[in-house]
NUZATOR-921165 format. One line per 8 residues: their letters; for each residue y negated, z negated, x negated of N, C-alpha, C. Coordinates in pm, 1 decimal. Atoms other than C-alpha are relative to their C-alpha. Example, Ala and Ser with C-alpha at 12.3 -4.5 7.8 and 13.67 -1.06 7.14 Angstrom:
<nodes>
AS = 119.0 0.0 -89.0 450.0 -780.0 -1230.0 -120.0 0.0 -90.0; 119.0 6.0 82.0 106.0 -714.0 -1367.0 -109.0 -73.0 77.0;
</nodes>
This chain:
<nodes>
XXXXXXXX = -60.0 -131.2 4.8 3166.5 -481.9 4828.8 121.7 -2.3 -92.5; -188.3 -2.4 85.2 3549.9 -407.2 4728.0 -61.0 84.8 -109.1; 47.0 -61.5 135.3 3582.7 -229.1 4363.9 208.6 19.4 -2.4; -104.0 -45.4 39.9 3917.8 1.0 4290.0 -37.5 68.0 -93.4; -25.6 -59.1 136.6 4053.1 79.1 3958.9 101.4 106.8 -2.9; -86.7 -121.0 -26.8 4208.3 421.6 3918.4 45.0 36.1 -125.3; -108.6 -38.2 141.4 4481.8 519.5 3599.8 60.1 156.9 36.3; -108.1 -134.6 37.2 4543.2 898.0 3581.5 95.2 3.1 -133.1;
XXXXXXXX = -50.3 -31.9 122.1 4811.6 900.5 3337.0 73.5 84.9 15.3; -70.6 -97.2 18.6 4910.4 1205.4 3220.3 31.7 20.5 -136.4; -103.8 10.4 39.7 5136.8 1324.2 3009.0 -64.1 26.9 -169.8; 24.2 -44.0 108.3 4894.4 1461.2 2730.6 -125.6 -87.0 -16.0; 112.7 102.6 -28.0 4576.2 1279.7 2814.1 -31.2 -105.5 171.2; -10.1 41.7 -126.1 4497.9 977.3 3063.2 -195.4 -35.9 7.0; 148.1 2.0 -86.9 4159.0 914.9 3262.5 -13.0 -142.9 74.4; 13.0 107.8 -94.5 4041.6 545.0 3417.1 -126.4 -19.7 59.9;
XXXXXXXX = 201.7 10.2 -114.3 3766.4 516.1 3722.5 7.2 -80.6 68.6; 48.2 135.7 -114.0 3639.0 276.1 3916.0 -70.4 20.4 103.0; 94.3 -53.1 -101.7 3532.8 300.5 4281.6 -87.5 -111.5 48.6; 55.8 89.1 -44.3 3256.0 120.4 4374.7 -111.7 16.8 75.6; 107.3 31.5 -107.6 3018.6 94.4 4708.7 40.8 194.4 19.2; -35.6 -119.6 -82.5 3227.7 460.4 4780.0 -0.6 118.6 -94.9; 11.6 -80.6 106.0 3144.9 638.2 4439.1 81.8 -5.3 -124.5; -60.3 49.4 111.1 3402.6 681.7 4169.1 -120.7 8.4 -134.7;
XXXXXXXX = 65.3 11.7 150.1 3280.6 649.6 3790.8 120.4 41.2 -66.8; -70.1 2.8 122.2 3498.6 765.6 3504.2 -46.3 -71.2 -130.5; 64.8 75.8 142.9 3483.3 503.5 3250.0 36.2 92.6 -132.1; -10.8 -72.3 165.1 3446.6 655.4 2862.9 89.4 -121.4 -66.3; -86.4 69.4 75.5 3676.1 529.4 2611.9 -120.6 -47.7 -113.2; 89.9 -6.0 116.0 3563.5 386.5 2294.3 -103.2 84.7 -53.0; 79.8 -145.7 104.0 3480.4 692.2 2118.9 -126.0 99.5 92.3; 64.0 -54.0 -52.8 3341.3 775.4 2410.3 0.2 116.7 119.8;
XXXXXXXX = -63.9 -103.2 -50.0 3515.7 1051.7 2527.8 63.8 -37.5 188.3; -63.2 0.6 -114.8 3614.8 1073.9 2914.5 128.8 -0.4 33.7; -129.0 -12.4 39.2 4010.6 1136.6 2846.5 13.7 -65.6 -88.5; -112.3 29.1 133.2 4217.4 951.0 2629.9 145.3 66.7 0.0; -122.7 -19.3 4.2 4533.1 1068.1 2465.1 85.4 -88.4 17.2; -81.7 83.4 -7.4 4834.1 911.9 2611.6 69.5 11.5 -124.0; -87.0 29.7 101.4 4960.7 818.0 2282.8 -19.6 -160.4 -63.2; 4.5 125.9 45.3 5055.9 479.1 2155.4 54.2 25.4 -166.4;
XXXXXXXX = -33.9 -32.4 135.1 5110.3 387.1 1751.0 24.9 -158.0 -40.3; -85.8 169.1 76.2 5269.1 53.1 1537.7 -36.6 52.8 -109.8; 45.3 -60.9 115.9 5134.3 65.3 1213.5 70.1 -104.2 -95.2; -93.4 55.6 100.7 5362.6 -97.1 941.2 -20.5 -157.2 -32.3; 48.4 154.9 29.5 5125.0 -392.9 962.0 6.7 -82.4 91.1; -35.8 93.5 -158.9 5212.8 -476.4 1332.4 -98.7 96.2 105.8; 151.3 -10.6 -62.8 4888.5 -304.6 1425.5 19.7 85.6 139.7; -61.2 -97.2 -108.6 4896.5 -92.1 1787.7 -162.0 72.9 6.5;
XXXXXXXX = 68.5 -88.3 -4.5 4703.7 204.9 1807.1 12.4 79.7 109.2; -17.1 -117.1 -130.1 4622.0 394.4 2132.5 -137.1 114.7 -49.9; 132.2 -92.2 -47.7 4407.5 718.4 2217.8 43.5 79.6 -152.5; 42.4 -72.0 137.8 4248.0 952.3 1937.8 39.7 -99.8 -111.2; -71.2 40.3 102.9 4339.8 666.4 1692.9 136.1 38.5 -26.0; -130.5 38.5 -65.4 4708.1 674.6 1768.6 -50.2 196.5 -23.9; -12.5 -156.0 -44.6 4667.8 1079.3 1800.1 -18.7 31.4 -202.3; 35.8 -3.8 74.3 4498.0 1068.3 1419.4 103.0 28.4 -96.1;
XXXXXXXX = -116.8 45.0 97.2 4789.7 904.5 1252.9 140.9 82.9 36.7; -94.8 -0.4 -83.5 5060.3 1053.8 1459.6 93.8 103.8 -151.6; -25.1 -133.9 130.7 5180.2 1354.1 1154.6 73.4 -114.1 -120.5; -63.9 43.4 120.1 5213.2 1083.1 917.1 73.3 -161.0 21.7; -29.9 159.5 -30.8 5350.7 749.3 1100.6 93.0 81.5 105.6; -68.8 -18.3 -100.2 5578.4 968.1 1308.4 111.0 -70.0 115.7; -101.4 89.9 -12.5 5849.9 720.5 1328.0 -44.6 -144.2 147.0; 80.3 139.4 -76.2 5586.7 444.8 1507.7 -83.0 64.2 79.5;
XXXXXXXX = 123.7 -48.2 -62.8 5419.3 682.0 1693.2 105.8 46.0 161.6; -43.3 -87.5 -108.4 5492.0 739.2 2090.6 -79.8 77.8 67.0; 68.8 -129.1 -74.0 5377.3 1034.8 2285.1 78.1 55.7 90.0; -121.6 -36.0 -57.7 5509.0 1206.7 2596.6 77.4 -102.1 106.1; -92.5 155.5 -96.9 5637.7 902.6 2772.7 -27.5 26.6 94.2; -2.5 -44.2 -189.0 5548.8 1002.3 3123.6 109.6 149.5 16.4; -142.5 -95.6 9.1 5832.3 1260.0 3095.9 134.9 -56.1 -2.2; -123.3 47.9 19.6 6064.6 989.1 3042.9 -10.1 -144.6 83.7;
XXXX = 39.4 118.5 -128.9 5940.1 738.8 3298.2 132.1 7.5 109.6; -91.1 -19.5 -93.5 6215.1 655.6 3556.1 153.6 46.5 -33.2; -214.9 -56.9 22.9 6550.7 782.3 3358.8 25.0 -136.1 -124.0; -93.4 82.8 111.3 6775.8 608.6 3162.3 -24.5 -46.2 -161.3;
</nodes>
């Protein structure tokens, strides 16, 4: 039996499922949670931070922090 992987990414939070024998699944993230925030983070030490991590820090690492990027997909 085939097996498709599915990437909602949206613009504030993204979602990944897997179809398999005709039934999707939404996989949980780490934390657990069904959604992750599309947000990525660089942390001074190299480090990369996605999701609720990356969402945590975002206030005080502004500089290393992206968010929003599916708004800017496709332009210049």
């Amino acid at each position: 039996m085939s097996r498709a992987v599915g990437i909602d990414l949206g613009t504030t939070n993204s979602v990944v499922a897997v179809l398999e024998g005709g039934e999707p699944t939404v996989i949980a993230n780490a934390e657990g949670f069904r959604t992750t925030p599309s947000i990525v983070a660089f942390t001074k030490d190299g480090e990369v931070l996605v999701g609720e991590t990356a969402k945590r820090q975002a206030v005080t690492n502004v500089d290393r922090t992206i968010a929003s990027v599916k708004r800017h997909m496709g332009t210049d």
